[in-house]
C-alpha positions in Angstrom: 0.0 0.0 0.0 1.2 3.0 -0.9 1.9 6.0 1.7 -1.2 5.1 4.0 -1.9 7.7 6.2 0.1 10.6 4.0 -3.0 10.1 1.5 -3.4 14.0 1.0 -2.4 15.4 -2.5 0.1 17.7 -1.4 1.5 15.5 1.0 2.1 12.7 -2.0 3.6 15.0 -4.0 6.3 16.6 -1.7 6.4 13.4 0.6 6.2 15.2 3.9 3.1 14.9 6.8 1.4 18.1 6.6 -1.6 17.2 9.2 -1.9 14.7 11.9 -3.5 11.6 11.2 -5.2 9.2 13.5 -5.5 5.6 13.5 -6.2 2.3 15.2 -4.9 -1.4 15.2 -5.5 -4.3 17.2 -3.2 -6.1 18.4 -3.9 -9.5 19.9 -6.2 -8.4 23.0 -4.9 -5.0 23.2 -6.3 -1.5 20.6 -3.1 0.4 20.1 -4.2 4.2 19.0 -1.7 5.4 16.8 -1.2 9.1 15.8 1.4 10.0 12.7 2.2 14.1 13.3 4.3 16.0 10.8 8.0 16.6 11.5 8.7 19.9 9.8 8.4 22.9 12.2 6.2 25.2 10.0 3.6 22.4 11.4 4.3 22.4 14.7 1.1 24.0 16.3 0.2 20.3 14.8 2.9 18.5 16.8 2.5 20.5 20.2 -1.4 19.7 20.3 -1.4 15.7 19.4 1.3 14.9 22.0 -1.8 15.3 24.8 -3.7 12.8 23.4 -0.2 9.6 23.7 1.1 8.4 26.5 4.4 7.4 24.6 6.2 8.7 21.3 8.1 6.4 18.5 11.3 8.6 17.0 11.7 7.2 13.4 15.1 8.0 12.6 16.4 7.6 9.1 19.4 4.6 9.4 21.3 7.6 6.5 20.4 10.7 7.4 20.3 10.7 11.3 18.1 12.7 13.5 17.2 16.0 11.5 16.4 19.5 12.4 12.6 19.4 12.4 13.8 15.7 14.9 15.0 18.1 17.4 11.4 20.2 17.3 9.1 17.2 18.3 11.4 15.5 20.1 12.0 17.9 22.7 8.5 19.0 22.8 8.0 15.6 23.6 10.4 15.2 26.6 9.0 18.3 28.1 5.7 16.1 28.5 7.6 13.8 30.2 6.6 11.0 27.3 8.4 7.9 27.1 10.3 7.4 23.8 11.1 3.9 21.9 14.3 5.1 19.2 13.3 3.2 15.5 16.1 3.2 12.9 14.3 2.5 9.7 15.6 1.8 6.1 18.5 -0.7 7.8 18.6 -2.4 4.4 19.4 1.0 2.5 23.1 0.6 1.1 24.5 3.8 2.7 23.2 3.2 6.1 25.5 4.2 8.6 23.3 2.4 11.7 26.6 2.6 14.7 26.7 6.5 13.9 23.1 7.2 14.0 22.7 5.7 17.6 25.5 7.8 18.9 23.6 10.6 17.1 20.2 9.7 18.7 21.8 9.2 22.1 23.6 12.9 21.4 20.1 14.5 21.0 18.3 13.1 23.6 21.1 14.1 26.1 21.4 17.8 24.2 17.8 18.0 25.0 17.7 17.3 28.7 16.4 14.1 29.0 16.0 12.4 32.1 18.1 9.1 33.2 14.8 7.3 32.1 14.6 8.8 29.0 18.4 8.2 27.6 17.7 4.7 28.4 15.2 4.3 26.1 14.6 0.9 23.9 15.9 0.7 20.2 15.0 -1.1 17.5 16.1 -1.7 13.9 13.5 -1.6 10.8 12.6 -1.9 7.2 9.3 -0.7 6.8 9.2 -1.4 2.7 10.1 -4.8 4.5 8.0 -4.8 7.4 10.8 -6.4 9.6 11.6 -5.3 12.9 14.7 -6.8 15.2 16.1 -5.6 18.3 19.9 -5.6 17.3 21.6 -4.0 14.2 23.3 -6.9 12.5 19.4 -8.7 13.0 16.8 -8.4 10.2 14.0 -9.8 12.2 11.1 -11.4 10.5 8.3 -9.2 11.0 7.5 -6.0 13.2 6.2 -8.1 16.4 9.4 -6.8 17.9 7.6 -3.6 17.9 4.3 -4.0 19.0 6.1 -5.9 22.1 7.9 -3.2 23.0 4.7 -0.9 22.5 2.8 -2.9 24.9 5.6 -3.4 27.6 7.4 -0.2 27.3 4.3 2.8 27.0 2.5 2.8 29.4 -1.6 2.4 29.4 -3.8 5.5 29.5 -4.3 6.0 32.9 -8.2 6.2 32.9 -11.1 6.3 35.6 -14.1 5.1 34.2 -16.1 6.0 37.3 -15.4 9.6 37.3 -17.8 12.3 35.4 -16.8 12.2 31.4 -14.0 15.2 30.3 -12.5 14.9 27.1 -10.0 17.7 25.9 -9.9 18.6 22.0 -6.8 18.3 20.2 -7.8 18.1 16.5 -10.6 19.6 14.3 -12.4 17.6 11.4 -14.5 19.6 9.0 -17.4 17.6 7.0 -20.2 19.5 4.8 -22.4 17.2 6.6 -22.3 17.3 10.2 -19.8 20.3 10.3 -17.3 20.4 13.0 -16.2 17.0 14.5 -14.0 17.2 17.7 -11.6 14.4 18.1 -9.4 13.7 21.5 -8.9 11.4 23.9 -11.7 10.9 26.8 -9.8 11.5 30.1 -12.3 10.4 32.3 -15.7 8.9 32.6 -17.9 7.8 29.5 -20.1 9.1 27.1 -23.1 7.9 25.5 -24.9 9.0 21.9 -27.3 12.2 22.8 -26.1 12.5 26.1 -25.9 16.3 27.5 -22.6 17.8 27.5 -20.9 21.6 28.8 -18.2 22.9 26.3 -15.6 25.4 28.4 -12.4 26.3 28.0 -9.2 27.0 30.6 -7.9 30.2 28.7 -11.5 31.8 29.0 -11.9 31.0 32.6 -14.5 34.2 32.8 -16.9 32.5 30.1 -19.9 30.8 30.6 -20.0 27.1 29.4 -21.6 26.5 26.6 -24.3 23.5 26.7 -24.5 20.6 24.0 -25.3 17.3 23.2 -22.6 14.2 21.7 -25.4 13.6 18.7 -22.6 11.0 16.9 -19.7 9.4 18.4 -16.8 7.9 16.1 -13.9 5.1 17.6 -10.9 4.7 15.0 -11.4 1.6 13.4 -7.7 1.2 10.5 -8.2 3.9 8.2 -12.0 4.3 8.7 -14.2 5.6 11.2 -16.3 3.4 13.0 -19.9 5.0 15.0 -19.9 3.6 18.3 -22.7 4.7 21.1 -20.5 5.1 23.7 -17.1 5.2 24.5 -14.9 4.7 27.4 -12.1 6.8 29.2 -8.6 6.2 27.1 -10.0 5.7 23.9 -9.4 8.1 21.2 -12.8 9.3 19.8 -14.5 12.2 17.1 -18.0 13.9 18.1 -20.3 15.7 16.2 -22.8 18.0 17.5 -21.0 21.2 18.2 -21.2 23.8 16.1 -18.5 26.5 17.6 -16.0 23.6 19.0 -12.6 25.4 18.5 -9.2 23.3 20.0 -8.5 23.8 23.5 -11.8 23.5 24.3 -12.3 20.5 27.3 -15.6 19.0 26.8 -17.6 17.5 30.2 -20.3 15.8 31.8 -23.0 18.7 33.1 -22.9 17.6 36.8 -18.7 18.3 36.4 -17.5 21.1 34.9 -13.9 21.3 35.0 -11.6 22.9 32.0 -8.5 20.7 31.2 -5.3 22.9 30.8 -4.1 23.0 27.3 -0.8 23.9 25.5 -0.2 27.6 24.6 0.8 27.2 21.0 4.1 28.7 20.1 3.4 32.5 18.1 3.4 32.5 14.4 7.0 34.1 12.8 5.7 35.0 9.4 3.8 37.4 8.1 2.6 37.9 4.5 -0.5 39.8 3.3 -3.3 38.3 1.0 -5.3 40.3 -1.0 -7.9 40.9 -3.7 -5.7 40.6 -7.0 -6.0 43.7 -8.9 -3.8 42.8 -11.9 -4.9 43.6 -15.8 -6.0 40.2 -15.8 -7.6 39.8 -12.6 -10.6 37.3 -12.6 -9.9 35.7 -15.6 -8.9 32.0 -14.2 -10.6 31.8 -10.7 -13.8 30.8 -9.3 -13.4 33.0 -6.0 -12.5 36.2 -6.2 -13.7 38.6 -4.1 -12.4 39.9 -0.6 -15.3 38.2 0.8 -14.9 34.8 -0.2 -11.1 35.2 0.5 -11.7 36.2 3.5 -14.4 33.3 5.3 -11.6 30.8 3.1 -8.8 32.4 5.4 -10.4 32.3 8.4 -11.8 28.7 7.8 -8.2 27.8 8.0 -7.4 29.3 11.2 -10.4 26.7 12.8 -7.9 23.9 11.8 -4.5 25.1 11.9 -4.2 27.0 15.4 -0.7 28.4 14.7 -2.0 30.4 11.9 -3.5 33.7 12.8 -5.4 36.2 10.6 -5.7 39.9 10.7 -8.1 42.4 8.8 -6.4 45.2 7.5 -7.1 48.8 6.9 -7.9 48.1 3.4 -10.7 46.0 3.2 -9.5 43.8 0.3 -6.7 43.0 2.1 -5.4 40.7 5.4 -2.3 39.6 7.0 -2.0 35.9 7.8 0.5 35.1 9.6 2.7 31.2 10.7 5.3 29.6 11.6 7.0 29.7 8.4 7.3 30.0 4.5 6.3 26.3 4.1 3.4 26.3 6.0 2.2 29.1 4.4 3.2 28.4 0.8 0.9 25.1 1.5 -2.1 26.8 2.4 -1.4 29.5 -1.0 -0.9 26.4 -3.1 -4.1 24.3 -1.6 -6.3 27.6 -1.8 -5.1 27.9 -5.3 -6.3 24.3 -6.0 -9.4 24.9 -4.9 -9.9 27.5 -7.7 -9.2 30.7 -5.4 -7.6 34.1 -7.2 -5.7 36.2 -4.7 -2.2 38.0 -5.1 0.1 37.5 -2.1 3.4 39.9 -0.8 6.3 39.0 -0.2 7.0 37.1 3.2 7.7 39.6 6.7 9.3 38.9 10.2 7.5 39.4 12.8 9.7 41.1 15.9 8.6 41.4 19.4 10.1 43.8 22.3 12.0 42.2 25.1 13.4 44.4 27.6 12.7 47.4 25.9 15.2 45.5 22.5 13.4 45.0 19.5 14.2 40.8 18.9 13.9 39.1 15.8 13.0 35.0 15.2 16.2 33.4 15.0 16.0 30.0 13.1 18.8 26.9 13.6 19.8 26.0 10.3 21.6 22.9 9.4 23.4 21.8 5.5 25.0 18.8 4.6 27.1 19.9 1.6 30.4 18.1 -0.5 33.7 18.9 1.2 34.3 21.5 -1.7 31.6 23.6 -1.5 31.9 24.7 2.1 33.5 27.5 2.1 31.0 29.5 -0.8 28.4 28.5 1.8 29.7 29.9 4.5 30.9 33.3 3.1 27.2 33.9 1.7 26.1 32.8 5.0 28.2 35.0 6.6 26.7 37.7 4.4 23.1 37.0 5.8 24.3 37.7 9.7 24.8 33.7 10.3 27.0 32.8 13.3 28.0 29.0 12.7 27.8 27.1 15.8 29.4 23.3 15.1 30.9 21.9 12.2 30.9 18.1 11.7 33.0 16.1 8.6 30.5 13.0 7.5 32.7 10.8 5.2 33.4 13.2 2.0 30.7 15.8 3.3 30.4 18.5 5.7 27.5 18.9 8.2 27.6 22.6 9.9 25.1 24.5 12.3 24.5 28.1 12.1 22.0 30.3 13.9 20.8 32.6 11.5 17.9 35.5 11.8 14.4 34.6 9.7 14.8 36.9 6.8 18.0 35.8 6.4 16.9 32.4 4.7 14.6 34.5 2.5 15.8 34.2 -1.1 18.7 31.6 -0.1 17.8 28.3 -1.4 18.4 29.1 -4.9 21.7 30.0 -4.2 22.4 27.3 -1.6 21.7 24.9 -4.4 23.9 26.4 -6.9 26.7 26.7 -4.6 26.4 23.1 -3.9 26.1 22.4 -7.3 22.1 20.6 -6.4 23.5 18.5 -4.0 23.2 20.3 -0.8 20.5 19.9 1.8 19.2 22.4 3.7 16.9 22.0 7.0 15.7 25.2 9.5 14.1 24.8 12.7 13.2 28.4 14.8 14.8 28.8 17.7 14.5 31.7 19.8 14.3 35.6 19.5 17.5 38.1 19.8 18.1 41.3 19.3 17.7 42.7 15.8 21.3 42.1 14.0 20.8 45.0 11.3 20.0 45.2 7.3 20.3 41.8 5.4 20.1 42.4 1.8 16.9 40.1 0.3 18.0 40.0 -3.3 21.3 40.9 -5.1 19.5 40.6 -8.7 17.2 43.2 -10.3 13.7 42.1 -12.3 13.3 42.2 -15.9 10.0 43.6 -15.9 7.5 43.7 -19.1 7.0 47.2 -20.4 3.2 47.0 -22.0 0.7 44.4 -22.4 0.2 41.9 -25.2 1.3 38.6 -26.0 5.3 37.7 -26.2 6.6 37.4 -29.6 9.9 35.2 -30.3 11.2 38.6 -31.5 11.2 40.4 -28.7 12.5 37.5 -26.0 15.3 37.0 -28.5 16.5 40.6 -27.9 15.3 40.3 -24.3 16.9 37.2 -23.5 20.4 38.8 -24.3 19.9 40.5 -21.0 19.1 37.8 -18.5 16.8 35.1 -17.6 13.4 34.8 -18.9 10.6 32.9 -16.9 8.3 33.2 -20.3 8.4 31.6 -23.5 6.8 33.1 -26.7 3.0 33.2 -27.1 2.4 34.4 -23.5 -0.1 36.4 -22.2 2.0 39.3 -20.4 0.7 43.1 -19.0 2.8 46.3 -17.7 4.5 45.5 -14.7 4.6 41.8 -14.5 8.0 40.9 -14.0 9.5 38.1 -16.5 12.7 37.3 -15.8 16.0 38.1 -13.4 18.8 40.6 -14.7 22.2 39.9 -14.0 22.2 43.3 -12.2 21.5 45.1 -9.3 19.0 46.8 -10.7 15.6 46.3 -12.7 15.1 46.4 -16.1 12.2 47.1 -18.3 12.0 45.3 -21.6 9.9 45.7 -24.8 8.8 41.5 -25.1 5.8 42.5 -27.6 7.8 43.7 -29.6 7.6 42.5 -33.6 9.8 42.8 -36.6 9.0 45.5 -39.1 8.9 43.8 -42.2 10.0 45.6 -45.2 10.6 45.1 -49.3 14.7 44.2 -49.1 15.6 40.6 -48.2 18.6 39.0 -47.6 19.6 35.4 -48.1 19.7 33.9 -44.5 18.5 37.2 -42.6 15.0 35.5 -41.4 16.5 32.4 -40.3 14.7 31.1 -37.1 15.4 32.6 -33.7 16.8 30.6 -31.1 15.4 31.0 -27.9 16.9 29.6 -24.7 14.3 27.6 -22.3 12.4 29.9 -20.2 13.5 29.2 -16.3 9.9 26.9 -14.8 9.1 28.8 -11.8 7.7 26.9 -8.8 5.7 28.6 -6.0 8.3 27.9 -3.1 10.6 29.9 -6.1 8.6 32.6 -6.5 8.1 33.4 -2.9 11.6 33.4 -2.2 12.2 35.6 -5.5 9.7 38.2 -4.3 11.6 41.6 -3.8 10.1 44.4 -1.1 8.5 46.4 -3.9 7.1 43.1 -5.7 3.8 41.1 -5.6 3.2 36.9 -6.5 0.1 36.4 -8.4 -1.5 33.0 -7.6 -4.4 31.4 -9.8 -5.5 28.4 -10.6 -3.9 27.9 -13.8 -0.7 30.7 -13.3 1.7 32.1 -11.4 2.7 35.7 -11.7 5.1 37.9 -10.7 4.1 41.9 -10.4 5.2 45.1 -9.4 3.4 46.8 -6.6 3.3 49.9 -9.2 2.7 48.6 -12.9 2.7 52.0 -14.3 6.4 52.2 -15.2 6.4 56.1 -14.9 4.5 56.3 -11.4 7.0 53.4 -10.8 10.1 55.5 -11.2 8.4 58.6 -9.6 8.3 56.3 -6.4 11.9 55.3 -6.9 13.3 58.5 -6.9 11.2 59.8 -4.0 13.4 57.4 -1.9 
């Protein structure tokens, strides 16, 4: 079976776990509820919520790579919890494993992040998932994963549950369905609850409320994949409820005759800003189904009733609105999902957001961590260097070099394309935030200038022959292009405007060989991720369904150089 419980589109395509998943298996007498939470940071107002529904964590550590950056995020928030943790090296059959240095590496981390004696002592076992083979010793394949359910059952301990008591159930996860609406899903604490049984919805941040009363009209158990309705359900199972129209998470759910509000986790503040707004382009509403400040608007705020680290902000324009996370890629997912559900919007380019400490103005400080050949290292330092990056370890792996360097936000913004030139593709990059510190000054965002399209039209071979003379092009001939929209990067630092609609003026005289074809060189295939990170202060992305297009703020190229000057 292919990728079970990563079934979403985007999360195929990129091969990363964007939202937490739920499931269930049976094993022998025992139902072991099994939760799979993203490891990349951007999601981590995913990860901080699910660990108060487990009792124990599984680390799935690569047997190549080693524990990565976004490792070090979960993991500690984990330990704070005080969960026990079973270490699993997976991919022990892959031919560059490197199994003896990854334990040291997983033992490493687990002491860097103060875990306790209990903690560092934690089990280990050796997999192949493709296989499904488990053993408890490195130089063991094992025959199947029984290893692993043993040590699930003897190791984590069972939910600690009291039947007896009134029911309280804490929600850690939004589900969204046309039918029924909002679906709650957490783990029952205590007690039990039936089908239509009265319930009070409070909430321990909003102590001064009143409790809001309900009833549990459908109550689902995690049955595999599926869903299974159940009519009641005991304390320690994991279970979704319908019937509450305005459940938000971090609200505790009770029994009438008890109403008590579980604490929940603060979840971290968002580090990224970037505005959305109407798109007001020549070709504005040609492509999308929603357009309007309206519809963008309920879409955004939708999002914020499943994803709690994402927080959204009206504006004083009113087709405009400031959403900010924890990061480009979690925000680049929601552009790219809104965009697949036939949205139109234009988005700016991405902002940090500082916070006063002591009377300082702090910025988001990320750790960042590339593996990169032995040759490249010193390019990648220098332009590191350049972007206010201290390095902090520096670690030779066979022919490679692993280094460490704290480096503010906006530093990272722009660098991956020149990461992976440096390295020549073969670099890997990985951030993870943090903390704040004082703001370390200016930090250029882009040393190139835009080639920008002059007036609108369609591109003619013609003009991107002359144009192409003086940079990269991200258009190819027979393009739709208007005033403003940039088209390419100039080797300079600063923009240029080209004539791209420009045709041949054809006259009487011809010479043998003077209309031979025009060579153009392949237009540069921007992705979103690309775009976002090309974005300059003064420059806007345009997302459709169908396109992606890069703007000035000002298209009028005269009001644009009025502006410029003003400066």
């Amino acid at each position: 079976v292919d990728r079970v419980m990563d079934s979403g589109d985007l999360e195929r395509e990129r091969g990363i776990t964007i939202l937490a998943k739920n499931t269930a298996i049976q094993y022998g007498d025992t139902k072991i509820n099994i939760v799979d939470t993203p490891g990349h940071a951007d999601f981590g107002g995913e990860v901080e919520r699910i660990l108060k529904m487990v009792n124990g964590v599984i680390l799935l550590v690569d047997a190549a790579e080693g524990p990565m950056p976004q490792t070090r995020f979960v993991l500690s928030k984990a330990l704070e919890l005080g969960h026990r943790v079973i270490v699993v090296v997976n991919k022990i059959d892959r031919p560059d494993q490197r199994i003896y240095e990854v334990i040291n590496e997983c033992g490493d981390l687990l002491i860097d992040l103060d875990a306790t004696d209990e903690q560092l002592d934690s089990p280990m076992l050796f997999c192949s998932a493709r296989q499904g083979i488990c053993s408890y010793h490195p130089e063991d394949l094992g025959t199947d994963l029984k290893p692993l359910f043993e040590t699930i059952l003897n190791y984590i301990p069972a939910p600690e549950a009291d039947v007896e008591q009134p029911f309280q159930m804490l929600v850690s996860s939004i589900d969204y369905n046309e039918f029924v609406g909002r679906i709650a899903v957490g783990r029952i604490e205590r007690g039990t609850i039936k089908q239509n049984q009265e319930i009070v919805v409070c909430n321990y941040h909003d102590a001064g409320a009143a409790p809001k009363k309900a009833k549990a009209v459908s109550i689902y158990e995690f049955d595999g994949l599926g869903k299974k309705t159940v009519t009641e359900s005991s304390a320690g199972n994991i279970i979704a409820m319908s019937g509450i129209g305005d459940i938000t998470i971090g609200d505790t759910i009770c029994a009438s005759s008890a109403v008590e509000a579980l604490p929940f986790v603060k979840i971290s503040a968002p580090t990224l800003e970037m505005t959305f707004s109407v798109n007001d382009s020549p070709f504005a509403g040609k492509e999308g189904k929603f357009v309007t400040s309206r519809q963008i608007r309920e879409r955004l705020y939708r999002e914020t009733l499943k994803d709690v680290s994402l927080r959204v902000t009206d504006t004083d324009r009113e087709t405009a609105f400031n959403v900010a996370g924890r990061g480009e890629m979690s925000l680049s997912i929601l552009i790219e999902t809104m965009r697949r559900e036939g949205y139109e919007f234009q988005v700016s380019p991405a902002r940090v957001l500082y916070k006063e400490i002591d009377g300082k103005t702090c910025e988001p400080i990320e750790r960042l961590v590339v593996d990169v050949p032995g040759d490249c290292v010193g390019s990648v330092i220098e332009k590191l260097g350049q972007r206010k990056a201290d390095m902090v370890e520096m670690t030779p792996v066979g022919d490679r070099m692993k280094i460490e360097f704290l480096i503010p936000a906006r530093g990272l913004f722009g660098y991956r394309s020149d990461f992976l030139t440096d390295t020549k593709g073969e670099g890997i990059m990985a951030s993870v935030f943090d903390s704040y510190a004082p703001y370390k000054g200016d930090i250029s965002r882009r040393g190139n200038g835009s080639i920008i399209s002059f007036e609108t039209g369609e591109s003619i071979t013609y003009g991107l022959f002359n144009a192409q003379e003086r940079g990269t092009l991200f258009i190819g001939a027979g393009v739709q292009v208007y005033g403003g929209m940039v088209i390419g990067v100039s080797p300079r630092s600063e923009d240029m405007t080209v004539n791209v609609c420009k045709k041949k003026q054809l006259t009487n005289t011809r010479a043998s060989g003077s209309d031979e074809a025009l060579r153009l060189v392949p237009p540069k295939q921007m992705s979103l991720e690309q775009c976002l990170e090309f974005l300059a202060d003064d420059e806007l992305l345009e997302v459709t369904p169908k396109s992606l297009r890069m703007r000035k703020s000002i298209l009028d190229h005269e009001k644009r150089m009025k502006a410029l000057h003003k400066k």
